[in-house]
N, C-alpha and C positions, 0 to 999 in steps of 0.2 A: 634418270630414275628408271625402272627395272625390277620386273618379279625376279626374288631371289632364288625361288624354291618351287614346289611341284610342277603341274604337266605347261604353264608357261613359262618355266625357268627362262630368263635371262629373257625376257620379251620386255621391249622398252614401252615406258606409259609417255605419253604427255606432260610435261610437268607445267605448271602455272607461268606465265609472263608479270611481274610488277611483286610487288610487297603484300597483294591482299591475301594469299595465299600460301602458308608455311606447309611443304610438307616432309613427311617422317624421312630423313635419312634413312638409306640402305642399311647402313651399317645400324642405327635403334632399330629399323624393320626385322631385320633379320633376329637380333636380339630380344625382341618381343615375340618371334613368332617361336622361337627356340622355350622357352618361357611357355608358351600356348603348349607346344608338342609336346613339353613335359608331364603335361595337366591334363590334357583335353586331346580326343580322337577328332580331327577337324572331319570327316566323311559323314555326309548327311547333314553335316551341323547347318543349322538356323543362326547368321549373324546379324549384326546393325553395326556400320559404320556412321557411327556422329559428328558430326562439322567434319562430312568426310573428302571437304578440297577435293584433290584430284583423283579419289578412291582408290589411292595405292594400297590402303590397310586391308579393306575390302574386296579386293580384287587378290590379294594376295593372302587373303582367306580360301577363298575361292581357287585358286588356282592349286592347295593343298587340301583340295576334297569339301568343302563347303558348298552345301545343297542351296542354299535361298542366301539374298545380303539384302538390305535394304540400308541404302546411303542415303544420310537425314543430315541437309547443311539448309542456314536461311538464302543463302545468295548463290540466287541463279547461275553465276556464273561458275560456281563450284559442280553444280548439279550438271550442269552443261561436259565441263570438266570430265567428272567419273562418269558421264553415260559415254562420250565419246571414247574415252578408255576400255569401258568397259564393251562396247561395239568393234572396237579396233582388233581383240580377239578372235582367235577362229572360230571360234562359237557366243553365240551370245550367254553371255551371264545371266542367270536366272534373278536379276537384280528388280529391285522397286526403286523409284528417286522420290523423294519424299523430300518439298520446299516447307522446313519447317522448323520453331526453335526446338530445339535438341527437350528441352524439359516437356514443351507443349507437347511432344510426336507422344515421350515416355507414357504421357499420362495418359494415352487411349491406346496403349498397348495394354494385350493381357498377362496376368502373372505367369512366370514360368516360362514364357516362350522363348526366349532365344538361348541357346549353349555359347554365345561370345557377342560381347560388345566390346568395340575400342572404341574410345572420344580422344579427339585432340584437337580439345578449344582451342582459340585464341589465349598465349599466355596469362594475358591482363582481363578478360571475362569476367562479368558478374556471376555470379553464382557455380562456380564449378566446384565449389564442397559441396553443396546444396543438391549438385547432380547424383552426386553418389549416391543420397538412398533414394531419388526417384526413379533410379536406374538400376540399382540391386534387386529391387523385387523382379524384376523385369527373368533374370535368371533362370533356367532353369537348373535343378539341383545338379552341382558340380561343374557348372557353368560359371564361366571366366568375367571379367567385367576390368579392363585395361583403359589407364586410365593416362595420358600424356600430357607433362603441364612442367614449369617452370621449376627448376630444381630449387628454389626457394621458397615455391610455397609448402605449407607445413597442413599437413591435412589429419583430422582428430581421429582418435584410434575408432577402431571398428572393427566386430567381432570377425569381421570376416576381411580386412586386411590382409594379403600374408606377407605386403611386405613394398617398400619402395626401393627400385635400380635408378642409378642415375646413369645419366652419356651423355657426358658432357655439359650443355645446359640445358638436356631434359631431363628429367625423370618421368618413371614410369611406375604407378602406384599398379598395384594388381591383388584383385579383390576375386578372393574364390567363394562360391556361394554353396555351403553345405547344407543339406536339412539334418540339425542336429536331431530329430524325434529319428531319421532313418539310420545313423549312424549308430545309433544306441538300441538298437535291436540286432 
């Protein structure tokens, strides 16, 4: 495993030992972040990596201009995971590690603040429709919100959808968050 792209290109991460730990393909990484650069200026930006395993998502935010990440997984051993990645760097990431469920973190966060969130639960997780709009507000306007999960689950429309990529046996839902009152002026 390996950042694809900005000033760590091709620097190897850590990847997990055992089954408790899936994480994103090079090839969906690069794919989502291609998807991100179409959308979204990553310099400066304020991310949250969610059940972020070994923080390749986040760290590979970060390594294409992303100012702040805060990597939010329950188990320890994830957190452990992305800070040592994220140490392993030549510089430290301006990272937070936050041991916490992905829904509970959302809900003491305030509106508007982050320009990009990726999640990539556990395929079989309760409640990962359910994430979607505790995590939308979250956004700020014209901010991204990537969402990685089982190319079989079917997720209900939403105004702010733009659309599901599949690879393979993921897909990746990606949720842009406009404020319609700003567009209409």
């Amino acid at each position: 495993m390996r950042i694809i792209a900005g000033r760590f290109k091709r620097r190897n991460l850590t990847s997990p030992q055992g089954d408790a730990i899936r994480p994103t393909t090079d090839r969906t990484r690069e794919s989502m972040f291609n998807l991100i650069g179409s959308r979204l200026d990553l310099d400066g930006a304020h991310v949250a990596d969610l059940f972020c395993g070994s923080g390749s998502l986040g760290l590979e935010a970060f390594s294409r201009g992303a100012a702040r990440i805060e990597f939010v997984d329950r188990d320890p051993r994830a957190l452990a995971l992305a800070r040592k990645n994220a140490l392993e760097l030549d510089e430290y990431a301006p990272c937070r590690f936050i041991k916490s469920e992905a829904a509970v973190w959302a809900a003491g966060q305030a509106a508007g603040s982050f320009d990009l969130i990726l999640a990539d639960p556990p395929y079989h997780a309760d409640g990962i429709i359910e994430l979607v709009e505790v995590v939308l507000p979250l956004l700020a306007d014209g901010g991204l919100f990537l969402l990685e999960h089982d190319r079989h689950l079917r997720l209900p429309e939403h105004p702010d959808l733009e659309g599901v990529r599949t690879y393979g046996k993921t897909a990746v839902a990606v949720y842009h968050r406009r404020d319609e009152d700003l567009s209409s002026t």
